[in-house]
C-alpha positions as CSV (number, residue, x, y, z in Angstrom):
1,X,129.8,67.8,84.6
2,X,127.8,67.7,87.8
3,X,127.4,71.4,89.6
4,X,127.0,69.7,93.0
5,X,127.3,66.2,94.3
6,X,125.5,64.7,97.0
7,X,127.8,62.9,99.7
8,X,126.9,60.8,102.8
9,X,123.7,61.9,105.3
10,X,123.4,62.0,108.6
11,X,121.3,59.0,110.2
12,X,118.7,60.6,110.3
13,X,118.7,61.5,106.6
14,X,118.5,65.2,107.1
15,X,121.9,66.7,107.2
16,X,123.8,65.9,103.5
17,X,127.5,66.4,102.8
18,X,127.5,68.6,99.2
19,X,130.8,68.7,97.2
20,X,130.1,71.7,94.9
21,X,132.1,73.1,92.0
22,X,132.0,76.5,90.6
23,X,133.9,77.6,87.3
24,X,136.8,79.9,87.8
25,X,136.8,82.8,85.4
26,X,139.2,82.8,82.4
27,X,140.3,86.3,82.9
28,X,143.4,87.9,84.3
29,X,143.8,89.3,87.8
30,X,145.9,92.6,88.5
31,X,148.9,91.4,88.1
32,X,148.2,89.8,84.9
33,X,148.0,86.1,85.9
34,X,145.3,84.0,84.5
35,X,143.0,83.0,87.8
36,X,143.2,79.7,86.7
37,X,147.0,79.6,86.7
38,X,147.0,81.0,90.5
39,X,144.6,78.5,91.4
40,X,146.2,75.8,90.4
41,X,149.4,77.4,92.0
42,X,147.8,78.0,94.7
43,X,146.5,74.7,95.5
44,X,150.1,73.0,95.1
45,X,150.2,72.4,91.5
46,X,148.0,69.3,90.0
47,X,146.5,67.1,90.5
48,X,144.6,69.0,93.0
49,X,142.7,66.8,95.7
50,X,138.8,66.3,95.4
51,X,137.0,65.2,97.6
52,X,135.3,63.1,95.3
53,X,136.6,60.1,93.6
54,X,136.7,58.7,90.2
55,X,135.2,62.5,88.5
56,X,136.8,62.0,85.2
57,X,136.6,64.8,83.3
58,X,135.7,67.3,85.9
59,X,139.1,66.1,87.6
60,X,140.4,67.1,84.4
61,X,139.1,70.5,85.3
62,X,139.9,70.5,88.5
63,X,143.7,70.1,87.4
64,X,143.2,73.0,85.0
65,X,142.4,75.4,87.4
66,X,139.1,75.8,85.8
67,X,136.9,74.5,88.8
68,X,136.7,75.1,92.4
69,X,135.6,72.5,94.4
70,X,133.8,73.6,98.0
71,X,132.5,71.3,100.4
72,X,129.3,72.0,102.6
73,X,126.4,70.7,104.8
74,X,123.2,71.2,103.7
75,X,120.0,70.7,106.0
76,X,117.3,69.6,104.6
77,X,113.4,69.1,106.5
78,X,111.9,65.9,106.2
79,X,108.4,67.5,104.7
80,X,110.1,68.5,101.7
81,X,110.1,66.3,98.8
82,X,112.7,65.8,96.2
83,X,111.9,69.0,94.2
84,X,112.0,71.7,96.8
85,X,115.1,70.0,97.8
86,X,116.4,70.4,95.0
87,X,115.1,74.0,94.6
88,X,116.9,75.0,97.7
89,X,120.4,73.1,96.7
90,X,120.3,74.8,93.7
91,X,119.6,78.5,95.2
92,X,122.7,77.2,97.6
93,X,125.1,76.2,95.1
94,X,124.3,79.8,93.3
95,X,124.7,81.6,96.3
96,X,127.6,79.8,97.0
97,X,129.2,80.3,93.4
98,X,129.1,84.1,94.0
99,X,130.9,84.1,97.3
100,X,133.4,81.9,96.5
101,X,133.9,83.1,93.3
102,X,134.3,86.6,94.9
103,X,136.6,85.2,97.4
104,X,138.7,84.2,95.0
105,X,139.3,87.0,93.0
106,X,140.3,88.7,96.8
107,X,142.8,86.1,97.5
108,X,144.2,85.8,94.6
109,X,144.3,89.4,93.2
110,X,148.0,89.9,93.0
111,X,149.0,86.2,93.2
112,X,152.5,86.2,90.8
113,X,153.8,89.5,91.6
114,X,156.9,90.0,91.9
115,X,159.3,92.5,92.4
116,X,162.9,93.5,92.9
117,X,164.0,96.7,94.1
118,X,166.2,98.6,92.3
């Protein structure tokens, strides 16, 4: 499984489309649904879209609820060479990871409750 996938660039080569996927936690949220249940829910049921074609497995995962998939542009300068690209993409994706994984866990808090009144 790939953490991040590099889509098309700009024409000038310096502006990158990055499909990135972060693991959603296997734990419960307050309401005692599995995050990975609500996202899938939340998403419409699988298969969920990608914006990536033929994934395999991480599709798999996608279905499962146990990735997220985030799409973002990443600007790169033209002095740097392949490994401080990469440096940088990787501090992004981990920056990245955090938020969205945070964001989730606001969103989806009490995703399943339900309650009639008595």
């Amino acid at each position: 499984m790939a953490d991040y996938h590099i889509l098309a660039a700009d024409v000038n080569g310096n502006s990158f489309n990055v499909v990135m996927h972060f693991p959603v936690p296997d734990v419960a949220n307050q309401v005692s649904v599995n995050y990975r249940t609500a996202i899938v829910e939340w998403k419409g049921g699988a298969p969920i879209q990608s914006a990536l074609s033929n994934i395999g497995a991480e599709q798999t995962q996608l279905d499962a609820g146990e990735l997220y998939e985030h799409s973002i542009r990443f600007n790169s300068n033209p002095t740097e060479n392949l490994a401080q690209k990469q440096a940088r993409l990787d501090a992004l994706w981990d920056s990245e990871r955090v938020q969205k994984q945070a964001e989730l866990v606001d969103i989806l808090s009490f995703w399943g409750y339900e309650r009639t009144i008595p």
